[in-house]
PDBQT receptor file of N, H, CA, C and O in Angstrom, charges set to zero:
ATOM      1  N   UNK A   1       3.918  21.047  33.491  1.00  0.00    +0.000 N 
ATOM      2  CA  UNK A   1       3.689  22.413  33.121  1.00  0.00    +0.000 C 
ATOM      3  C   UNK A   1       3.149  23.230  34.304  1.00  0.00    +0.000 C 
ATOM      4  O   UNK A   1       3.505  24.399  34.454  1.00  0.00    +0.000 OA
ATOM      5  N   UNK A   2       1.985  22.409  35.451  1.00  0.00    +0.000 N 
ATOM      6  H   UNK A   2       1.696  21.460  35.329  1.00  0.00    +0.000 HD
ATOM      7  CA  UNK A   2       1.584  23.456  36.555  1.00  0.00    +0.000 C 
ATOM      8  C   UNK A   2       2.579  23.945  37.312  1.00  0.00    +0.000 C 
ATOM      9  O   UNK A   2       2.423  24.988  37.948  1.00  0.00    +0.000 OA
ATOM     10  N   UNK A   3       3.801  23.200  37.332  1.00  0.00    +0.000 N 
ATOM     11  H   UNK A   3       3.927  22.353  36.815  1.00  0.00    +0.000 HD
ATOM     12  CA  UNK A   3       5.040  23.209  38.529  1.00  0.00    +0.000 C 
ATOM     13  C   UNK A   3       5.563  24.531  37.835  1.00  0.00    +0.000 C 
ATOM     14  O   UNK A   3       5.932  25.433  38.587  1.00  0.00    +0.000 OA
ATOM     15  N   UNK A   4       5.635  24.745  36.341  1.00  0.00    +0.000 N 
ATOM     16  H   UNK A   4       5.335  24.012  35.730  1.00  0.00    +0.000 HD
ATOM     17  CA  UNK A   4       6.428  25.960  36.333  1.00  0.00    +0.000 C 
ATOM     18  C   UNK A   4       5.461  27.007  36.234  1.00  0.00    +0.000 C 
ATOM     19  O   UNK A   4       5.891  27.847  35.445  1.00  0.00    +0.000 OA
ATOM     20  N   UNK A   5       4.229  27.356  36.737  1.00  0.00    +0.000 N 
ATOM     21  H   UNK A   5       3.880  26.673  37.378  1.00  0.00    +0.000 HD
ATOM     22  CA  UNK A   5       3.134  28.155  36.715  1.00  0.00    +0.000 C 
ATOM     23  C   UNK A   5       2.507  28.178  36.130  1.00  0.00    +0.000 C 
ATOM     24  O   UNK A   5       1.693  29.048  36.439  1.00  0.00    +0.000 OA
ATOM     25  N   UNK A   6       2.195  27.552  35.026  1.00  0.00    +0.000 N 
ATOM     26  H   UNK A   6       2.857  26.846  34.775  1.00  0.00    +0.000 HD
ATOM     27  CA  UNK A   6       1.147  27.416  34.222  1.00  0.00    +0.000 C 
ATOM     28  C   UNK A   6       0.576  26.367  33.885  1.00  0.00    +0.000 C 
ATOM     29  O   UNK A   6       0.940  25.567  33.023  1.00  0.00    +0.000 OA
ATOM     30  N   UNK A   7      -1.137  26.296  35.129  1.00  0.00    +0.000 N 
ATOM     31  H   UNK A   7      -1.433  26.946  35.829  1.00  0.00    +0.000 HD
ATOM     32  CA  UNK A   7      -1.797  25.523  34.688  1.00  0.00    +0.000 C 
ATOM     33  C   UNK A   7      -2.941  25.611  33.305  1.00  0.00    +0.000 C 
ATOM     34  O   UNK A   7      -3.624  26.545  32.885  1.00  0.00    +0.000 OA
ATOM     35  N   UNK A   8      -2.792  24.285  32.881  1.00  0.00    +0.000 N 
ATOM     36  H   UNK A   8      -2.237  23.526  33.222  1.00  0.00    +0.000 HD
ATOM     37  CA  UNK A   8      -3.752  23.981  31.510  1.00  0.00    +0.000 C 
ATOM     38  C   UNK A   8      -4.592  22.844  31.667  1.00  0.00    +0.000 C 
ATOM     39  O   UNK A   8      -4.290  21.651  31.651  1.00  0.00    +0.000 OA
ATOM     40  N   UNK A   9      -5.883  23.496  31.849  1.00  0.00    +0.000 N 
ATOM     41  H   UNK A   9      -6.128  24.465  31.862  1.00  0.00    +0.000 HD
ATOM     42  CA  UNK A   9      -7.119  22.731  32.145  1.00  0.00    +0.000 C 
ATOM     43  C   UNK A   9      -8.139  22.274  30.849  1.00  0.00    +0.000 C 
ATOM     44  O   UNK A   9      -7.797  22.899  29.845  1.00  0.00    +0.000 OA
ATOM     45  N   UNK A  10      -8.945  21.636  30.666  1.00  0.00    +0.000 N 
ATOM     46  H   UNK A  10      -9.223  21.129  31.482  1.00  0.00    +0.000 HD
ATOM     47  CA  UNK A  10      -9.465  21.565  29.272  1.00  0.00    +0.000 C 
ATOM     48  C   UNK A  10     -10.326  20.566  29.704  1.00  0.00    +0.000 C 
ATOM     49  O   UNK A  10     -10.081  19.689  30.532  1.00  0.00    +0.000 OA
ATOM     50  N   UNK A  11     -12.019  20.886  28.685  1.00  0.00    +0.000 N 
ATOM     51  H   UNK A  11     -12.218  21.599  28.013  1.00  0.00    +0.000 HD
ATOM     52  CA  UNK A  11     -12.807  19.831  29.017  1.00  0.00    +0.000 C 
ATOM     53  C   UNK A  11     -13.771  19.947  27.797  1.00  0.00    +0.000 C 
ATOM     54  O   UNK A  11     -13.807  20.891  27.007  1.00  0.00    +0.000 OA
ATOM     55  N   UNK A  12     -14.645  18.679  27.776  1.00  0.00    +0.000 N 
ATOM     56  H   UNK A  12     -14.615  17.912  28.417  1.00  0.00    +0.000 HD
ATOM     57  CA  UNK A  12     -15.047  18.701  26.140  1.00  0.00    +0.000 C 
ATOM     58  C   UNK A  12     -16.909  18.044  26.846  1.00  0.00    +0.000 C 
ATOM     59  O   UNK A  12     -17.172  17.380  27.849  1.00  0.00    +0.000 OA
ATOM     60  N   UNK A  13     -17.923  18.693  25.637  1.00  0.00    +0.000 N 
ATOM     61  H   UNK A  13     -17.709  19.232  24.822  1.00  0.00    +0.000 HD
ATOM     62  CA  UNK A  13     -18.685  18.026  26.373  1.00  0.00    +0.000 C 
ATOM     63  C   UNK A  13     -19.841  17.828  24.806  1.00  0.00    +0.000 C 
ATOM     64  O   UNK A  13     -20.058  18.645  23.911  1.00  0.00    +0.000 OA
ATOM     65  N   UNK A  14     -20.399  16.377  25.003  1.00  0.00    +0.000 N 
ATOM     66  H   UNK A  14     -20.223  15.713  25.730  1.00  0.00    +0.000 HD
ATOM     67  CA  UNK A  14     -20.824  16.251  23.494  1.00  0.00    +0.000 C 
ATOM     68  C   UNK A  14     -22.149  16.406  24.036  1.00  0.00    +0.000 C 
ATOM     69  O   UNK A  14     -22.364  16.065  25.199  1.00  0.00    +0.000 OA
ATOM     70  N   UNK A  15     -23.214  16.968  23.186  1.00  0.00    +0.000 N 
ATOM     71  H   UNK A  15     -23.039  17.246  22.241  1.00  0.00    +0.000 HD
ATOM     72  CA  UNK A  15     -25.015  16.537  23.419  1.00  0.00    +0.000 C 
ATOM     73  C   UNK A  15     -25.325  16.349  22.455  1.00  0.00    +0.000 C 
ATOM     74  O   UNK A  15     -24.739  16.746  21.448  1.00  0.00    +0.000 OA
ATOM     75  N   UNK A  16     -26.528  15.566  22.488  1.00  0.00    +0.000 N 
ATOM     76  H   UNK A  16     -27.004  15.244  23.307  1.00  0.00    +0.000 HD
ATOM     77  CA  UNK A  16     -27.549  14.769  21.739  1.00  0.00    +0.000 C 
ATOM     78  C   UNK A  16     -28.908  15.164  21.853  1.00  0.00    +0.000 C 
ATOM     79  O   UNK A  16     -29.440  14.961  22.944  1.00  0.00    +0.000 OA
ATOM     80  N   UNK A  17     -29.629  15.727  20.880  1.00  0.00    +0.000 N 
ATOM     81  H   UNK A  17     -29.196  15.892  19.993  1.00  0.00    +0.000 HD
ATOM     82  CA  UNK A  17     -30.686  15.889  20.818  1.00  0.00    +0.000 C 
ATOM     83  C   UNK A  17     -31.341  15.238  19.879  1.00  0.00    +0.000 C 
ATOM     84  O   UNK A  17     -30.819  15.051  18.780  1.00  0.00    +0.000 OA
ATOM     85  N   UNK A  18     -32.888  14.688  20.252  1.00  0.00    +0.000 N 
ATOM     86  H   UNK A  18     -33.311  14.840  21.145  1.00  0.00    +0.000 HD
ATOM     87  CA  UNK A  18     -33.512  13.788  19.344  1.00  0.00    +0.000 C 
ATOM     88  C   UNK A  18     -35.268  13.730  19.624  1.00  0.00    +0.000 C 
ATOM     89  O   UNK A  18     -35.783  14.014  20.705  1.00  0.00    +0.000 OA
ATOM     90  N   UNK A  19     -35.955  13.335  18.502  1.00  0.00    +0.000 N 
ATOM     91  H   UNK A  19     -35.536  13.104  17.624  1.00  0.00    +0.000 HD
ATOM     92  CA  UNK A  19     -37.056  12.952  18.564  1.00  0.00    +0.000 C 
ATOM     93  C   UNK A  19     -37.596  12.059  17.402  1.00  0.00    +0.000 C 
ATOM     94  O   UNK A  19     -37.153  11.964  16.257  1.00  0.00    +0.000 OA
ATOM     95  N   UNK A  20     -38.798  11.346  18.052  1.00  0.00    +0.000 N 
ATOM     96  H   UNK A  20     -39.157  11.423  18.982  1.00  0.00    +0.000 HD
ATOM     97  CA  UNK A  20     -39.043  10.335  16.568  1.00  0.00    +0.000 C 
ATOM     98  C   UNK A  20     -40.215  11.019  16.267  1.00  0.00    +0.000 C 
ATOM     99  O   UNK A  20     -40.908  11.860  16.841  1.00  0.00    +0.000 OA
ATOM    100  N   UNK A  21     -40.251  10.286  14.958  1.00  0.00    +0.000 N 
ATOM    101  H   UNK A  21     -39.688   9.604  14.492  1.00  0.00    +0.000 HD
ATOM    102  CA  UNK A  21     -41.670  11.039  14.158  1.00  0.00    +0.000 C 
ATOM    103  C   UNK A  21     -42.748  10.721  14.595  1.00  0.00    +0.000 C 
ATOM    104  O   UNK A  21     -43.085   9.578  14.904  1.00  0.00    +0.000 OA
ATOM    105  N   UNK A  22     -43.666  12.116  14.692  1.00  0.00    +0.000 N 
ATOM    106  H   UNK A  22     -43.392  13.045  14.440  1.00  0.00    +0.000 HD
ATOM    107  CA  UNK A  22     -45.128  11.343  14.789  1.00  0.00    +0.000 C 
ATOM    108  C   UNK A  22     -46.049  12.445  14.416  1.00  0.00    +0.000 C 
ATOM    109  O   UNK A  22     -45.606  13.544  14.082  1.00  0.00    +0.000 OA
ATOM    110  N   UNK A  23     -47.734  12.097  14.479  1.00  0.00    +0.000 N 
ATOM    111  H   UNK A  23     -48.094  11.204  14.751  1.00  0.00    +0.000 HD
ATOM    112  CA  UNK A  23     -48.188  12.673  13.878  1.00  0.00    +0.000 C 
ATOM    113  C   UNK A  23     -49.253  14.300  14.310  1.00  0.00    +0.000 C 
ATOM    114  O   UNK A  23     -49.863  14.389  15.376  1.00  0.00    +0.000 OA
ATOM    115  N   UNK A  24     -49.257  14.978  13.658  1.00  0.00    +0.000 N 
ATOM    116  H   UNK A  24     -48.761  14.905  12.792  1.00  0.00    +0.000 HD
ATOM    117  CA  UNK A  24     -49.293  15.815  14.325  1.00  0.00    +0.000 C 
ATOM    118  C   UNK A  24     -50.309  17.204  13.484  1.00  0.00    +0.000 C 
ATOM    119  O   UNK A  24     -49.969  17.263  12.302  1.00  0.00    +0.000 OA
ATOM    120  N   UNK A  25     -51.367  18.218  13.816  1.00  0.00    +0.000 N 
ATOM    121  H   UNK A  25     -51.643  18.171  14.776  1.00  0.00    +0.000 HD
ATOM    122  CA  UNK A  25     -52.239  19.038  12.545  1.00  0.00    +0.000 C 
ATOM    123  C   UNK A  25     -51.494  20.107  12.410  1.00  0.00    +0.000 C 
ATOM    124  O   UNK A  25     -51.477  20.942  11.505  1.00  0.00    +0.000 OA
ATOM    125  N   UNK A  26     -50.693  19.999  13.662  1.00  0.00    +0.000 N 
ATOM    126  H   UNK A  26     -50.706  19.321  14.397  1.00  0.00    +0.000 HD
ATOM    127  CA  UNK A  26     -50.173  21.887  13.350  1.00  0.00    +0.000 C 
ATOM    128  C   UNK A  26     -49.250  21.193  12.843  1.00  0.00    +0.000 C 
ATOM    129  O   UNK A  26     -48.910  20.041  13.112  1.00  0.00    +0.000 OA
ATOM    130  N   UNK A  27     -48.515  22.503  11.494  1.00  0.00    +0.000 N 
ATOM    131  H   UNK A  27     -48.791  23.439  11.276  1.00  0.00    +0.000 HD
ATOM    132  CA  UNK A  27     -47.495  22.990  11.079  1.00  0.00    +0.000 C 
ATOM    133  C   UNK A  27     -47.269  24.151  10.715  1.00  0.00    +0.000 C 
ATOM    134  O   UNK A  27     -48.283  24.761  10.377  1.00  0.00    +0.000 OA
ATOM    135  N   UNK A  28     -45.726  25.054  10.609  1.00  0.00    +0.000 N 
ATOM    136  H   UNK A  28     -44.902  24.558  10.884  1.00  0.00    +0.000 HD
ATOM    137  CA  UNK A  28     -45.769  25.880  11.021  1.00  0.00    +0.000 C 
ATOM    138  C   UNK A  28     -44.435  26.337  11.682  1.00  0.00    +0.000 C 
ATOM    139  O   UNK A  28     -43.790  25.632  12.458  1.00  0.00    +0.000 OA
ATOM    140  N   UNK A  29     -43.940  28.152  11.115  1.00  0.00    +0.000 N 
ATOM    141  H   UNK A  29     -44.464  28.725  10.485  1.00  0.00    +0.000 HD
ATOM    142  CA  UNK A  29     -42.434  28.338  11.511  1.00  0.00    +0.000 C 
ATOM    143  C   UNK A  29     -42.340  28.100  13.163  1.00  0.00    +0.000 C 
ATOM    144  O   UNK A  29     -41.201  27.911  13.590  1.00  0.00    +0.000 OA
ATOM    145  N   UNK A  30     -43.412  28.092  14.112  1.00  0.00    +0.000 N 
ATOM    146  H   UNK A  30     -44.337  28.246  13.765  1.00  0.00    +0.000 HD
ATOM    147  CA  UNK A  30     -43.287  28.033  15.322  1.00  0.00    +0.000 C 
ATOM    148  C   UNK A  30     -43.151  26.802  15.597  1.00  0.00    +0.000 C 
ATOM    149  O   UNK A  30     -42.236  26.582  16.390  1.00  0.00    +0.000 OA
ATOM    150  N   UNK A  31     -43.826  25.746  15.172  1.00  0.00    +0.000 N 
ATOM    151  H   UNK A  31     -44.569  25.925  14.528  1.00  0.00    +0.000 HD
ATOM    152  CA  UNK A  31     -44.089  24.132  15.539  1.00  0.00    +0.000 C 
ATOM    153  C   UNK A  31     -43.011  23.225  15.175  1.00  0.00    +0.000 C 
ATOM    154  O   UNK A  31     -42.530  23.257  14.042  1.00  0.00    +0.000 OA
ATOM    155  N   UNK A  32     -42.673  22.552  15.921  1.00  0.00    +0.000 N 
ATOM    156  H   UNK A  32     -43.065  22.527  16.841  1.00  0.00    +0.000 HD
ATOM    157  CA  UNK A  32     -41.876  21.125  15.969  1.00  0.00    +0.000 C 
ATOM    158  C   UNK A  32     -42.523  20.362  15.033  1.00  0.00    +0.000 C 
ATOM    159  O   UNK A  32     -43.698  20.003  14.951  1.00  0.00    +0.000 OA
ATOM    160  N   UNK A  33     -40.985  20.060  13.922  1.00  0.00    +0.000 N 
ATOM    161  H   UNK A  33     -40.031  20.352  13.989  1.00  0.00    +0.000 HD
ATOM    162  CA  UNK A  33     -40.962  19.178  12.783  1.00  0.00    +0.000 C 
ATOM    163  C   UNK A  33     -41.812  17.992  13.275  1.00  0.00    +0.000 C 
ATOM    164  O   UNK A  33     -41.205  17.693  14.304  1.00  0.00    +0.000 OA
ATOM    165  N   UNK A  34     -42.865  17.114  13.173  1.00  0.00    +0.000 N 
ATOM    166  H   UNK A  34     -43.358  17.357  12.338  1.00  0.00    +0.000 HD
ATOM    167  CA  UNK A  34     -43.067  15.985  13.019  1.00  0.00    +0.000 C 
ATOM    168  C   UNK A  34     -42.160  14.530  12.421  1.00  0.00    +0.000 C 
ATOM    169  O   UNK A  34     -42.461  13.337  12.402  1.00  0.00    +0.000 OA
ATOM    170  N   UNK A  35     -40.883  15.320  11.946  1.00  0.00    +0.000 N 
ATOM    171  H   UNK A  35     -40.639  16.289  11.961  1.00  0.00    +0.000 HD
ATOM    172  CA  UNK A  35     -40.430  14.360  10.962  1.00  0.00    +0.000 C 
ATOM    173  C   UNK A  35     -39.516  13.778  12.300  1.00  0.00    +0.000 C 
ATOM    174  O   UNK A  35     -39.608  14.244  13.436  1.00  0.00    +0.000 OA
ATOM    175  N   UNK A  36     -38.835  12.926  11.991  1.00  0.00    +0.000 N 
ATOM    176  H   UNK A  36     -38.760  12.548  11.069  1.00  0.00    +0.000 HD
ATOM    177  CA  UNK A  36     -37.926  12.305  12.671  1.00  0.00    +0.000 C 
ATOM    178  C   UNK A  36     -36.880  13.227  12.679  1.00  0.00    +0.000 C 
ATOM    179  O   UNK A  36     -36.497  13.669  11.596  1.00  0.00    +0.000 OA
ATOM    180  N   UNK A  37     -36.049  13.805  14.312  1.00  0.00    +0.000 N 
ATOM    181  H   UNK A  37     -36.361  13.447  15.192  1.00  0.00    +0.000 HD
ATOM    182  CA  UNK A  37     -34.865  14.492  13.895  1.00  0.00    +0.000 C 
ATOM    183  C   UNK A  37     -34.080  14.465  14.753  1.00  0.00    +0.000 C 
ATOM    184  O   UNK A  37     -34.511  14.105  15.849  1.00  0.00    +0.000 OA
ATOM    185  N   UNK A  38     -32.544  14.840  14.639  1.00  0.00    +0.000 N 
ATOM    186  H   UNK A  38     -32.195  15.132  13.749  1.00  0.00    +0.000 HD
ATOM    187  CA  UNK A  38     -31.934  14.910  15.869  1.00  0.00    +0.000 C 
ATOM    188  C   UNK A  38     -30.544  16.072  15.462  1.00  0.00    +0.000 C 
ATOM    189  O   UNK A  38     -30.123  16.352  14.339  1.00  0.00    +0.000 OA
ATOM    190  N   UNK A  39     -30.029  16.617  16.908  1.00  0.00    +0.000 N 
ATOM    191  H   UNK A  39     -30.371  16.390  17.820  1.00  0.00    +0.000 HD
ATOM    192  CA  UNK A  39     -29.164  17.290  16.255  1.00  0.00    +0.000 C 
ATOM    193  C   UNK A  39     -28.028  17.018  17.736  1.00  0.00    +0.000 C 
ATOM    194  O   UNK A  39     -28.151  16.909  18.956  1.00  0.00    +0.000 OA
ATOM    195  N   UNK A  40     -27.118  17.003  16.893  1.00  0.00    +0.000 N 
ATOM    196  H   UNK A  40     -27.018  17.091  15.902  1.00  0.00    +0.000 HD
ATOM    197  CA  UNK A  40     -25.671  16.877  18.070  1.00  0.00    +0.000 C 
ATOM    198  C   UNK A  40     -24.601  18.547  17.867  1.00  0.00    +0.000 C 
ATOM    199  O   UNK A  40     -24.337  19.231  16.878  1.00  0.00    +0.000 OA
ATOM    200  N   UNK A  41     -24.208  18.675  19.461  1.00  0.00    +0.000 N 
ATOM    201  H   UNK A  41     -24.423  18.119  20.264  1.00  0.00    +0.000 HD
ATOM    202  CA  UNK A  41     -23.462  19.441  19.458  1.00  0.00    +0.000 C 
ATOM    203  C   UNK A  41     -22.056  19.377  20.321  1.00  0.00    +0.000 C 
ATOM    204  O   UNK A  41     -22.180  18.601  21.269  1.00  0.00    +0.000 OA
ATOM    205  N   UNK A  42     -21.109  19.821  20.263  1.00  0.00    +0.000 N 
ATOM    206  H   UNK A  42     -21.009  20.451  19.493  1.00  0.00    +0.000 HD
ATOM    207  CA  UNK A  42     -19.793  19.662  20.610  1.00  0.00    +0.000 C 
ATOM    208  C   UNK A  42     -19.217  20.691  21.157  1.00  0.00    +0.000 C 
ATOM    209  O   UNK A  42     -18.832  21.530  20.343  1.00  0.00    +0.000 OA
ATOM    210  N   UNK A  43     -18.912  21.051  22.899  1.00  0.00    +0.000 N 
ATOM    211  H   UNK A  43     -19.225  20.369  23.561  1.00  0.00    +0.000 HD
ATOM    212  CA  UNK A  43     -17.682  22.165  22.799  1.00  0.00    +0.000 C 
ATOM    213  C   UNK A  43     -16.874  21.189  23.783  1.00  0.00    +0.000 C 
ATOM    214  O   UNK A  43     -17.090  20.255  24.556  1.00  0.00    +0.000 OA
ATOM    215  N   UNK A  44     -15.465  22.220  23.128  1.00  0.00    +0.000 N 
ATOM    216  H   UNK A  44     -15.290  22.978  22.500  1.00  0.00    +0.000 HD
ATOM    217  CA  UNK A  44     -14.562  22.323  23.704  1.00  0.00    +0.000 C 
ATOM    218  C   UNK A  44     -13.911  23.303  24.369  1.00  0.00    +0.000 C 
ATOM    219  O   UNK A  44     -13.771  24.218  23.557  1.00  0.00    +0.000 OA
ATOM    220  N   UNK A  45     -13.394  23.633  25.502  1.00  0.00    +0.000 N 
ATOM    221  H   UNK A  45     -13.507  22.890  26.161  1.00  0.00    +0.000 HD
ATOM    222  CA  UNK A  45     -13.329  24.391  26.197  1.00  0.00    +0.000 C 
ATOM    223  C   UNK A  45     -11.142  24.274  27.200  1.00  0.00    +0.000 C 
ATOM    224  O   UNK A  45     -10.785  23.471  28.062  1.00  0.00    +0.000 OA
ATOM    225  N   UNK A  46     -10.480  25.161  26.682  1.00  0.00    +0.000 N 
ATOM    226  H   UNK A  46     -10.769  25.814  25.982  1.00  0.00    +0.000 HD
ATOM    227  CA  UNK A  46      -9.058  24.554  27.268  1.00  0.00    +0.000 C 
ATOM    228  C   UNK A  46      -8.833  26.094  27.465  1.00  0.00    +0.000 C 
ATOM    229  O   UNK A  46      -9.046  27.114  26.810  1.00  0.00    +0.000 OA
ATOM    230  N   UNK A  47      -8.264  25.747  28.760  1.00  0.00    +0.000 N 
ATOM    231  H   UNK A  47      -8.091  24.919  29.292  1.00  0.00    +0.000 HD
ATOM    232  CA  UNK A  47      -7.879  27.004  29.796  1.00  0.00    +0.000 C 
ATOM    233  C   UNK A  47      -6.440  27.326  30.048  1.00  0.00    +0.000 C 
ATOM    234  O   UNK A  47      -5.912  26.257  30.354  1.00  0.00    +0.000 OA
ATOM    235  N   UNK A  48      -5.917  27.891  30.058  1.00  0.00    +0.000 N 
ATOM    236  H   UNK A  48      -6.346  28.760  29.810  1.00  0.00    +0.000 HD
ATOM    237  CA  UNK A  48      -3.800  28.241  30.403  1.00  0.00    +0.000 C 
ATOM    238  C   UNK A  48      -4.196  29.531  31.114  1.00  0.00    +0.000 C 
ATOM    239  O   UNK A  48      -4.947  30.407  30.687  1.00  0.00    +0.000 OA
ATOM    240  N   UNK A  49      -3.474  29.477  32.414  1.00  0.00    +0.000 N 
ATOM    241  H   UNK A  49      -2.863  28.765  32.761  1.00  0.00    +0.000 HD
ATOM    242  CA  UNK A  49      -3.403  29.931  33.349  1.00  0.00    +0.000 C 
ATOM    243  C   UNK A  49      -2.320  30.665  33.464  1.00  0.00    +0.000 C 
ATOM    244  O   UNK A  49      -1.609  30.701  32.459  1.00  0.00    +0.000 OA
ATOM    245  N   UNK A  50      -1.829  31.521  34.779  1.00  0.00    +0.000 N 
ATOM    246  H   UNK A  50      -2.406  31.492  35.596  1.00  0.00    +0.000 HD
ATOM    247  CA  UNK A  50      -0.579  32.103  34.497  1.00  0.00    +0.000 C 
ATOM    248  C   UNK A  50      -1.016  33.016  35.965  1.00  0.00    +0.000 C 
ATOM    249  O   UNK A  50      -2.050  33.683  35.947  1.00  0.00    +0.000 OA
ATOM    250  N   UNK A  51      -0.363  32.986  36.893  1.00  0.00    +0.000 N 
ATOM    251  H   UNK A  51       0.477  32.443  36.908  1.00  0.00    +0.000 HD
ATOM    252  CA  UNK A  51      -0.490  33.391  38.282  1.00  0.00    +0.000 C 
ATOM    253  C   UNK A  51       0.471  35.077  37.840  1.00  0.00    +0.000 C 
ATOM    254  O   UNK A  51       1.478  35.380  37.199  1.00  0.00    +0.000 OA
ATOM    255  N   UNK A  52      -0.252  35.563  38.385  1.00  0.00    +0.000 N 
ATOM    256  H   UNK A  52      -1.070  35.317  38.905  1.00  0.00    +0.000 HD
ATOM    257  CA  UNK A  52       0.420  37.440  38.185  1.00  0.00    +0.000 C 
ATOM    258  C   UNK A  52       1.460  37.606  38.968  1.00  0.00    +0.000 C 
ATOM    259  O   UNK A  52       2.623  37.828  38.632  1.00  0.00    +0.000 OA
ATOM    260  N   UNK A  53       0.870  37.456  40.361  1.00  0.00    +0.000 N 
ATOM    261  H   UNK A  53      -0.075  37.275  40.634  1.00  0.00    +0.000 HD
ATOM    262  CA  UNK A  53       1.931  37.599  41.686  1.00  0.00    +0.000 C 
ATOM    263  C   UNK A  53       1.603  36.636  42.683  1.00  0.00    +0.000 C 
ATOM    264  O   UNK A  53       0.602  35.928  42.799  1.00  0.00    +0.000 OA
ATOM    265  N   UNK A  54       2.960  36.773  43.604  1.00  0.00    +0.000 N 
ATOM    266  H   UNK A  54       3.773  37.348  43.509  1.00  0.00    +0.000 HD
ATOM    267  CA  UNK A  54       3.056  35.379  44.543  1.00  0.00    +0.000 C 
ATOM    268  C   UNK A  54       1.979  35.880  45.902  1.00  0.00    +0.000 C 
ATOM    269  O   UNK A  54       2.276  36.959  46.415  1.00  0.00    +0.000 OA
ATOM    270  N   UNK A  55       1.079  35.328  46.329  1.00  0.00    +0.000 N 
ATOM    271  H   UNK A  55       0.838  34.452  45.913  1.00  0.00    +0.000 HD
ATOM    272  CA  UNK A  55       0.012  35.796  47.751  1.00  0.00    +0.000 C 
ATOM    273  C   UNK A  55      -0.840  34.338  47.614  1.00  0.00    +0.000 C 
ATOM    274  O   UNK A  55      -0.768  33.158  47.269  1.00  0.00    +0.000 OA
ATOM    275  N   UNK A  56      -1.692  35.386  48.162  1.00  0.00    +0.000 N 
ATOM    276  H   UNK A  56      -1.750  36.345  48.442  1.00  0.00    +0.000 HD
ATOM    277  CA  UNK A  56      -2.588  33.980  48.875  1.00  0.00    +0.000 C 
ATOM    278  C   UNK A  56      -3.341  33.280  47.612  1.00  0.00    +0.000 C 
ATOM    279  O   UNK A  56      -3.519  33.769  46.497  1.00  0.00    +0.000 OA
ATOM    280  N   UNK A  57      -3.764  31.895  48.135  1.00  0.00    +0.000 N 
ATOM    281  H   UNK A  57      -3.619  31.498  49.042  1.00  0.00    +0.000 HD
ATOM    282  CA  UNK A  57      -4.495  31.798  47.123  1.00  0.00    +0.000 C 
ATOM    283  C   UNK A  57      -6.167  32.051  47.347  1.00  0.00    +0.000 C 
ATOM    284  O   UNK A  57      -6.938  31.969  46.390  1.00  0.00    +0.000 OA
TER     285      UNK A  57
């Protein structure tokens, strides 16, 4: 597909977030859960290209 001008790039990237429980006096909408928690997130990201005009690169 790059040979006829259009490159397609693409990349994926997973995270992990985590903590274990412990104990703790504050609680509270500002304060970190004490409880055990974790949270995962996912992007994906895919690119197509397409050159306008022929010059430099």
């Amino acid at each position: 597909m790059e040979q006829l001008g259009w490159p397609l790039r693409g990349q994926m990237t997973n995270t992990i977030q985590a903590h274990p429980a412990f104990r703790s006096p504050y609680r509270g909408e500002n304060s970190l859960s004490p409880k055990r928690d974790s949270t995962a997130m996912q992007t994906i990201d895919i690119v197509l290209g397409r050159r306008l005009w022929s010059g430099r690169r």
